[in-house]
Steps between C-alpha positions, in 0.01 A plus 500: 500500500430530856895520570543759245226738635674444844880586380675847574557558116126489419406680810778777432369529154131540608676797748610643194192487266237590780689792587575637181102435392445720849709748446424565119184515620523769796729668299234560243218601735469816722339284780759274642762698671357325854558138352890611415546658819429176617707312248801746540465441922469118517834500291669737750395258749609185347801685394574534844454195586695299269812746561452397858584160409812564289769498798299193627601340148792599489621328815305222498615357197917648463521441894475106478555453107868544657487342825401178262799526311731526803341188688567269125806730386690295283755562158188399283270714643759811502562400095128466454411864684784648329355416126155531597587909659707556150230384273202686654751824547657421161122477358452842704736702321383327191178624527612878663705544192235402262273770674722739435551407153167461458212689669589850418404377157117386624386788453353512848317872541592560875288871499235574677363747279137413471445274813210533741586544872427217749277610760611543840476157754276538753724387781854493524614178694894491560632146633936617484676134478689373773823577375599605131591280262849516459503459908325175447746393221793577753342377797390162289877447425665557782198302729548170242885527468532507908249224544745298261831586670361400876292223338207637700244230419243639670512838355524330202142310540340821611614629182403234316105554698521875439529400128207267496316819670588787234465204222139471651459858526576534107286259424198577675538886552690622229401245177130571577481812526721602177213456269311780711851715496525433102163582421476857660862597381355411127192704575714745624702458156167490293359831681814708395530403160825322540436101449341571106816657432747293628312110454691471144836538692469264779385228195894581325656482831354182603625378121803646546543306867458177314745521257746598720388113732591332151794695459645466856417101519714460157812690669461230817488256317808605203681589843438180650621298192781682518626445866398120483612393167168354425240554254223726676247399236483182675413665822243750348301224241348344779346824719178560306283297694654728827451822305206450399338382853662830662326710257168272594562521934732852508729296791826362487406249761187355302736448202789333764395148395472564121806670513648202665381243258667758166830558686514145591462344104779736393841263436710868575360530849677299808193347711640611837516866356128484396366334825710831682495784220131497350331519849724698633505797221135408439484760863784719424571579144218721416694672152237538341240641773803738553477628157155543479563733784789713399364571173146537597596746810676727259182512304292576792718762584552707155121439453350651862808672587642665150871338537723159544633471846858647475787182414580539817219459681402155264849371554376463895187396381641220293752363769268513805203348277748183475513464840148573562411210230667223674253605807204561276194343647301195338187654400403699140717780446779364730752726377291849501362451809888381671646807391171786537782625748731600233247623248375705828804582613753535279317640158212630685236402386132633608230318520367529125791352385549240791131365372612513121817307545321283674219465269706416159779271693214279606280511167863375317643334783440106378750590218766634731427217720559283201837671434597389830452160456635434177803699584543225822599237240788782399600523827586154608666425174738766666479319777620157334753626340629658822512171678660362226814745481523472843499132494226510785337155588129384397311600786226246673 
């Protein structure tokens, strides 16, 4: 009970309910305009803060993600990062389609006709980031490509340290105080009106999100039968136990060794491949944290915002999130909090809907995390059946 209490979920959701109870209740009472000047400034503040950190993210976890793959480059590896970038892009599109398709039909009211006005903050406290984000992207890439090319081994470590330092930062700084940032953007919500008009959407989106795990897993797995020439029922019979414990710890890397015990009974599934595939993609093939976020970001959007990003503008999204998953940090929310750049950055996102994307990725997030993992079986049947055609040795 103790470890539920103490888990980002329940503490996000607590956010939620406590500041929609506050701001119901200021909302209905003349005599609390001082407490949401309050609310409405500590969110500025902690706004401010956590956009700080974005850059720092950004190159603390892209920077060495590809310095690692220089120093143990190999024709595995490059197979395994290629399938891994197409299924979490391929899940991407997937998922930007589907919004498309689908949310104009939500009926999500977007009007403000009707709202009350936040009052003003009290204080304005500006903290600009070091560089922008799409500087940090750039910078990340061209720092961790150079470090591989003069096999700079002590830039390399440093890199490796600086990660340990944002990953520290994240988890101390930025985890903590989310519940704070989540619970005065709700009672910001609650005060205008918004949130009781918009709850029974954010319920069909997070259905709709699910369906579309089930649906992508099947094609990975049909796609995988296909390319090896084995039956992928065999692979997928024995992941329940996996899916279910990623549903129960919301991390890839809690569920590594019960993934590794279900890929391994599978007949289809060469051992060498699991002992390199399942850990491997268990850290970067994130398809279905990826489309969680497409589909959810589009929401956001057309909900605070009155419109879908332009195709355009998601087609960036969607190839720049896949690179940004393979660098996503190990904590809750991996994938939202890698790539705050791009929903920053690139579809511009304000604070009130940097707190709500971050709010319903995390409250869903054990399901997307279980989408990962049961898609990792798919992947290294690929995998198998590569070294196969290629006639490639068993490896020790």
């Amino acid at each position: 009970m103790k470890k539920i209490l103490q888990s980002l979920p329940f503490r996000l959701l607590a956010g939620v309910v406590i500041g929609i109870l506050a701001g119901l209740a200021a909302g209905e009472t003349g005599y609390l305009d001082t407490f949401m000047n309050i609310v409405v400034t500590l969110k500025q503040v902690i706004g401010q803060v956590i956009t700080f950190c974005v850059p720092l993210i950004v190159i603390g976890f892209i920077a060495p993600s590809i310095t690692r793959l220089g120093k143990n480059a190999s024709r595995m590896l490059g197979v395994a990062l290629l399938i891994a970038y197409v299924s979490s892009v391929g899940a991407a599109f997937f998922a930007m389609f589907a919004g498309y398709g689908l949310i104009p039909h939500l009926s999500i009211v977007s009007s403000v006709e009707g709202l009350k006005e936040l009052p003003e903050v009290i204080f304005q406290l500006e903290i600009p980031q070091i560089m922008s984000v799409m500087s940090a992207l750039v910078f990340s890439i061209l720092v961790g490509l150079g470090v591989t090319w003069t096999k700079a081994d002590r830039t390399a470590e440093i890199l490796e340290e600086f990660q340990q330092i944002v990953l520290q930062i994240v988890t101390k700084i930025i985890i903590p105080i989310l519940p704070v940032f989540i619970a005065c953007t709700f009672c910001g919500l609650a005060y205008e009106g918004t949130i009781t008009r918009q709850l029974p959407v954010f319920l069909k989106v997070i259905v709709i999100v699910m369906a579309g795990h089930y649906i992508w897993m099947t094609l990975l797995y049909f796609l995988a039968g296909i390319y090896s020439g084995r039956n992928p029922v065999e692979v997928v019979k024995h992941y329940g136990p996996a899916y279910i414990t990623a549903v129960g710890t919301m991390s890839s890397a809690a569920t590594l060794a019960v993934a590794l015990r279900c890929a391994r009974k599978s007949s289809v599934l060469r051992e060498d491949m699991v002992s390199f595939g399942i850990p491997l993609f268990a850290n970067i093939h994130l398809c279905g944290s990826v489309l969680t976020e497409v589909f959810f970001v589009m929401t956001v959007s057309q909900i605070l915002y009155g419109s879908i990003p332009s195709m355009g503008t998601m087609i960036l999204f969607c190839l720049l999130l896949g690179i940004f998953a393979i660098g996503a940090p190990g904590v809750p929310g991996g994938t939202v909090m890698a790539s705050l750049g791009l929903i920053t950055g690139i579809l511009l996102f304000n604070d009130t809907g940097t707190a709500l994307m971050l709010t319903i990725f995390a409250l869903q997030d054990s399901f997307g995390t279980a989408c990962n993992v049961t898609g990792d079986g798919a992947l290294t049947l690929m995998l198998t059946g590569y070294v196969e055609k290629h006639h490639i040795g068993k490896q020790e």
